[in-house]
C-alpha positions as CSV (number, residue, x, y, z in Angstrom):
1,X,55.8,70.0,91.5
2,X,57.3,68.5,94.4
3,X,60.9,68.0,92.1
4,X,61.0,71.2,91.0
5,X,60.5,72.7,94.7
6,X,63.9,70.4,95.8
7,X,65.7,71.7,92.7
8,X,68.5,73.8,94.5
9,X,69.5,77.2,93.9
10,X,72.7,78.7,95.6
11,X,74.4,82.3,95.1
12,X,76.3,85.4,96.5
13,X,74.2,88.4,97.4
14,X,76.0,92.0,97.8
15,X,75.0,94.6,100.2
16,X,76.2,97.6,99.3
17,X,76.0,101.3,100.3
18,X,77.1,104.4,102.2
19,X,78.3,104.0,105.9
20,X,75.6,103.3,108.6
21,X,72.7,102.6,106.0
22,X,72.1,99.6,107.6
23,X,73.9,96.8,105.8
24,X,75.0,94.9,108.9
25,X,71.5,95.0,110.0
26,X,69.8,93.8,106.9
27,X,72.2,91.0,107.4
28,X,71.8,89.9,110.6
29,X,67.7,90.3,110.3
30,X,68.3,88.0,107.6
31,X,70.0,85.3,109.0
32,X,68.5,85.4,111.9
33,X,72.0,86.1,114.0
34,X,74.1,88.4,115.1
35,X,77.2,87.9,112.9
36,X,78.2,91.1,111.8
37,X,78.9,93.8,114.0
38,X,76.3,96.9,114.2
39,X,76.7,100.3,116.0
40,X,75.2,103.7,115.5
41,X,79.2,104.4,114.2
42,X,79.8,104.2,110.5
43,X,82.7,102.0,109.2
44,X,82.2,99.6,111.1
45,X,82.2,96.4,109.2
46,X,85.6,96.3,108.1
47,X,85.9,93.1,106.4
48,X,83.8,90.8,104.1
49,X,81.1,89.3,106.5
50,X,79.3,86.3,104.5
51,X,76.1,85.3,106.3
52,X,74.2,82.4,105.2
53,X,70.2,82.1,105.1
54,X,68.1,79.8,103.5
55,X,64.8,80.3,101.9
56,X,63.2,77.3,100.6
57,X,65.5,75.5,98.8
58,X,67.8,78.3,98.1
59,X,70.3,78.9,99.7
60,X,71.5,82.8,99.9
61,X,75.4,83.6,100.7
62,X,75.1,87.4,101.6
63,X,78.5,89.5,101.7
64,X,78.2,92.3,103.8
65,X,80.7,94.5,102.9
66,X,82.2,98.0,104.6
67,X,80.4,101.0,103.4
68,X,81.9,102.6,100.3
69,X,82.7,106.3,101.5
70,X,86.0,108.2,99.7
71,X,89.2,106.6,101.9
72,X,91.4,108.6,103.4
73,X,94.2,106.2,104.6
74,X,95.4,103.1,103.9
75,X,92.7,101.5,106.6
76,X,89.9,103.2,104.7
77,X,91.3,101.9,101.2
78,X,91.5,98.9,101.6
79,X,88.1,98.8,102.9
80,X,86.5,100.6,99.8
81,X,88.5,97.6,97.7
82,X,87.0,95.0,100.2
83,X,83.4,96.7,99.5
84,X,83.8,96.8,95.3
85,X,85.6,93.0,95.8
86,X,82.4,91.8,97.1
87,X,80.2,93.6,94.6
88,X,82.3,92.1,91.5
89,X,82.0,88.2,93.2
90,X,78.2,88.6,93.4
91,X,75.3,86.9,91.8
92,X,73.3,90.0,92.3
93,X,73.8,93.4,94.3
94,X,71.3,95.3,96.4
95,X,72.2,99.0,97.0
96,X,70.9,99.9,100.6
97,X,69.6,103.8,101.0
98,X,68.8,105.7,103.7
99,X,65.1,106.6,103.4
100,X,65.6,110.0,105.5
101,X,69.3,110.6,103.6
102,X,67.9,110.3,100.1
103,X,70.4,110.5,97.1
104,X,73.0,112.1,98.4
105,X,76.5,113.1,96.9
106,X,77.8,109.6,98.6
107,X,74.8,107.5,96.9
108,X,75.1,109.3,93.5
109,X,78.9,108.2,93.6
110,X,78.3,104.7,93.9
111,X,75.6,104.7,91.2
112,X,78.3,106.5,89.2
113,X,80.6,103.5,89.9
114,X,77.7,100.8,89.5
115,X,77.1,102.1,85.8
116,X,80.6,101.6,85.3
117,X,81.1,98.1,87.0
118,X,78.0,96.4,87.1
119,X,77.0,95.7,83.8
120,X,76.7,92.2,83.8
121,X,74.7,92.2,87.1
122,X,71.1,92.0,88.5
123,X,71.4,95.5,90.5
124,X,68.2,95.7,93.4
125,X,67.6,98.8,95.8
126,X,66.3,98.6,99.0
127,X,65.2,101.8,100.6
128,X,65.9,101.2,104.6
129,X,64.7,103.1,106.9
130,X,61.3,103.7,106.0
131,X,59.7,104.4,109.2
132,X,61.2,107.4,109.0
133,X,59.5,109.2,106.6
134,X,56.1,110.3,104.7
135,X,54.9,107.7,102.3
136,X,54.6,110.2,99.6
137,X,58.6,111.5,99.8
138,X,58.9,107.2,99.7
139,X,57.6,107.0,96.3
140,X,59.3,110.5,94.9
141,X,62.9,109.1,96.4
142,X,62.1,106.0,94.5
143,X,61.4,107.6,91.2
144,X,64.7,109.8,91.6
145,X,66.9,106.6,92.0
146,X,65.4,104.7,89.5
147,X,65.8,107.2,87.3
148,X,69.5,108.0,88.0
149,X,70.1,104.0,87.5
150,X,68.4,101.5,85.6
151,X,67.9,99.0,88.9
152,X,65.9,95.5,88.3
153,X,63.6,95.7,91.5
154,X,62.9,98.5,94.0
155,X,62.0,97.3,98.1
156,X,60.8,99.9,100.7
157,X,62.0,98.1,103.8
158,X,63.3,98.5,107.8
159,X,66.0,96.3,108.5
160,X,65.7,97.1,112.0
161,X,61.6,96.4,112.2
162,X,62.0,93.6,110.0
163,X,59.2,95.6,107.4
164,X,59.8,94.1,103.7
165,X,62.8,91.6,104.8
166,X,60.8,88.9,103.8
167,X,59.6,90.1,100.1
168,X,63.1,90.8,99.6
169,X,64.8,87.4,100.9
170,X,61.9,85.5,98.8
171,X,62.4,87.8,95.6
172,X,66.6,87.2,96.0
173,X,66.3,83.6,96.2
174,X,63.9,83.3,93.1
175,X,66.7,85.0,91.2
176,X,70.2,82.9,92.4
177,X,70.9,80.4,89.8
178,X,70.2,76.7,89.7
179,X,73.1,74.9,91.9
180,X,74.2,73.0,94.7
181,X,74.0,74.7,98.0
182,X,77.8,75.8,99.0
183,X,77.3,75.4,103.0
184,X,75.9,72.9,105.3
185,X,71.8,74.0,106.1
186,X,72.8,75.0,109.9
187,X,75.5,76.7,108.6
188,X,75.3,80.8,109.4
189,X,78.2,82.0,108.1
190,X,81.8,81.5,106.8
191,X,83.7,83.5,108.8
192,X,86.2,81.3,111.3
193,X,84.6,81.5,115.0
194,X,88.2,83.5,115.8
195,X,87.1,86.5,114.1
196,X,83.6,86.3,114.9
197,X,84.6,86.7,118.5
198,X,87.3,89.5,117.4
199,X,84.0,91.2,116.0
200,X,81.8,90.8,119.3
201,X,84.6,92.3,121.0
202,X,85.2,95.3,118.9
203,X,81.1,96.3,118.8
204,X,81.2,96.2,122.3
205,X,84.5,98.7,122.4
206,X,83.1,100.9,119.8
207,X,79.8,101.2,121.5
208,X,81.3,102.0,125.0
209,X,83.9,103.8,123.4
210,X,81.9,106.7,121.2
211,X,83.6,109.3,119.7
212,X,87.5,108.2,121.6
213,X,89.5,106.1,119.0
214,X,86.9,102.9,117.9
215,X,89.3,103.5,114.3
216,X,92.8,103.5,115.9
217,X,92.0,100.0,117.4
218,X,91.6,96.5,116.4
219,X,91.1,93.0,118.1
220,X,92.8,90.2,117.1
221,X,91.3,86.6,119.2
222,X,94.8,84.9,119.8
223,X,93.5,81.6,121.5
224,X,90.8,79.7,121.1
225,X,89.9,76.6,123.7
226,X,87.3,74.3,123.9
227,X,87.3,72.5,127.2
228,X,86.5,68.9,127.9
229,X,84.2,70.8,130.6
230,X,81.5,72.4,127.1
231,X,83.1,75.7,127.6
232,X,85.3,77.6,125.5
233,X,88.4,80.0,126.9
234,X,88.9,83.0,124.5
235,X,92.1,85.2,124.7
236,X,91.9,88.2,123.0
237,X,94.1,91.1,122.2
238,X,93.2,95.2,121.8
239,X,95.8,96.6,120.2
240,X,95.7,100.5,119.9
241,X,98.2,102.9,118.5
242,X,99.5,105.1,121.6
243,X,100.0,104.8,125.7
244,X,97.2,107.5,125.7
245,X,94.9,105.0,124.2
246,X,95.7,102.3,126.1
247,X,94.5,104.4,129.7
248,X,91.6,104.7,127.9
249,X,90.2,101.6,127.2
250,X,91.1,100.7,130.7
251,X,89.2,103.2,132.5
252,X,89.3,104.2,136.3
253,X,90.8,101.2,137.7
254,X,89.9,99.1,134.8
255,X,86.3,99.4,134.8
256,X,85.7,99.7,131.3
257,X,87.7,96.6,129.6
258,X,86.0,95.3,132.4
259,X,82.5,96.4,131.3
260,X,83.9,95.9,127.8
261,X,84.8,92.5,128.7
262,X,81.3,91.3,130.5
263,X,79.1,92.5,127.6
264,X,81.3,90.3,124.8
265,X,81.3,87.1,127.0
266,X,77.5,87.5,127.2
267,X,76.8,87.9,123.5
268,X,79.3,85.3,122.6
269,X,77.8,82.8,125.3
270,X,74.2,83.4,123.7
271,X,76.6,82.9,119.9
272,X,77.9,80.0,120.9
273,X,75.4,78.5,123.0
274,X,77.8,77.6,126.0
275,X,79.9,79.1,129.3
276,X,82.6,81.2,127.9
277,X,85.7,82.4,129.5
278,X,86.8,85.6,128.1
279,X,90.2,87.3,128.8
280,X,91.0,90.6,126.8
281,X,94.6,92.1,126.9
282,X,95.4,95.9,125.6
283,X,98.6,96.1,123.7
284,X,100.2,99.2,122.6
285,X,101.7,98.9,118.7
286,X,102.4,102.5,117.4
287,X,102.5,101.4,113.7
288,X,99.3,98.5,113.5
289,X,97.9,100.4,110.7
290,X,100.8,99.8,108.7
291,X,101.0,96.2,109.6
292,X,100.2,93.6,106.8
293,X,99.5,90.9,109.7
294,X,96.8,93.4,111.2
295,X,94.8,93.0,107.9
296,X,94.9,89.6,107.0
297,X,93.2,89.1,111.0
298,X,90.7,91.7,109.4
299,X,89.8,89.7,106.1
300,X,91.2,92.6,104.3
301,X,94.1,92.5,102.1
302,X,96.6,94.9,102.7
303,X,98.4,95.9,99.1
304,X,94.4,97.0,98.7
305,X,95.5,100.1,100.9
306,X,98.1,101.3,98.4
């Protein structure tokens, strides 16, 4: 018994679904860290976020992936190719709906694309979000989506309370295949630190930001520093698309890249686990959204947008 418990399994799991229906949060409650950005905005998560947890002796490579939605522009295109990318590379895919939403117009579209992609996969839903509603309108939105798509396993959970996480990590890693494990154990995900900080940085802009522009800006992180001294020194960029923008982000005598500033270096400190020095800059580039340069710092690829 004791063999068969160290035999190692090792796979990609896909987390799919509609903007906001709690993807990033799934993610992070899984790994047990913050390492993919999480706002009450949709499309957010921009580019393919793996995060690494084990269970047992599996070890479970998730990909959180932007929230597939009908794109508009080039940004939002090569987003929805990011999101079906990650799906196709998976081992298994879980389709995350909100509980409250139900099957809407955006759900039934993706189980429209599933039945046309995903033949060859294990296919979970998850229903998130279930604090928010009646047990009995639970069990009728579960028969409604089972019905509409032929999934292997159904999980009511709340990726924000942490309700069902656990059945559904333990139920994903009896399903990876047999294999060698394709990170280190302490490992939490495969993203380079650069962007990981880039990410921190653009949660906290979003959050502070609202409604203003969090879309017509991106961080890039263009130094990185780690000092003889345990601490790190992080230059950062904002780049944004007009003057108007850039007062913005500033605020009344800088108060809010200030503010902005403050709440990444705390989050990355805790990240990191040491003193962190964080200096952001706002740049103005008119065209970054037609930039190939701008998407490869995103993870995205940018002929995806065409």
């Amino acid at each position: 018994m004791a063999e068969q418990d160290a035999v190692q399994h090792a796979g990609f799991v896909a987390l799919i679904g509609e903007p906001n229906a709690g993807k990033s949060t799934l993610l992070n409650r899984m790994v047990g860290a913050k390492v993919s950005i999480v706002t009450h905005k949709v499309q957010t998560t921009r580019a393919r976020i793996r995060g690494v947890c084990m269970e047992g002796a599996a070890q479970i490579v998730f990909v959180d992936t932007p929230g597939l939605f009908r794109p508009r522009r080039r940004l939002d295109r090569a987003m929805v190719a990011a999101a079906w990318g990650g799906a196709a590379d998976a081992d298994i895919v879980v389709l995350l709906v909100e509980a409250h939403r139900g099957l809407t117009e955006g759900v039934q579209n993706i189980l429209d694309a599933l039945k046309e992609r995903g033949a060859n996969q294990k296919i979970a839903l998850a229903i998130n979000k279930i604090d928010r509603v009646k047990a009995e309108s639970l069990l009728a939105l579960s028969q409604a989506l089972n019905t509409a798509f032929p999934f292997v396993e159904t999980f009511m959970i709340s990726a924000e309370r942490g309700y069902g996480v656990d059945k559904l990590r333990e139920w994903l890693a009896g399903e990876l295949p047999v294999g060698p494990w394709f990170y280190p154990e302490d490992q939490i995900a495969d993203l380079p630190m650069r962007m990981i900080a880039a990410e921190v940085t653009r949660e906290k802009l979003t959050l502070r930001l609202h409604e203003e522009l969090p879309y017509q800006l991106t961080v890039e992180t263009e130094k990185w520093e780690d000092r003889p001294d345990g601490s790190t020194r992080i230059d950062q960029i904002v780049y944004v698309a007009r003057d108007g923008h850039k007062g913005i982000l500033l605020g009344h005598k800088g108060e809010t890249i200030k503010a902005v500033g403050q709440a990444a270096r705390a989050d990355l400190m805790e990240f990191l686990d040491r003193p962190v020095h964080l200096f952001l800059q706002v740049k103005v580039r008119p065209n970054w959204l037609d930039e190939p340069d701008r998407y490869s710092e995103m993870g995205l690829d940018f002929k995806d947008g065409d």
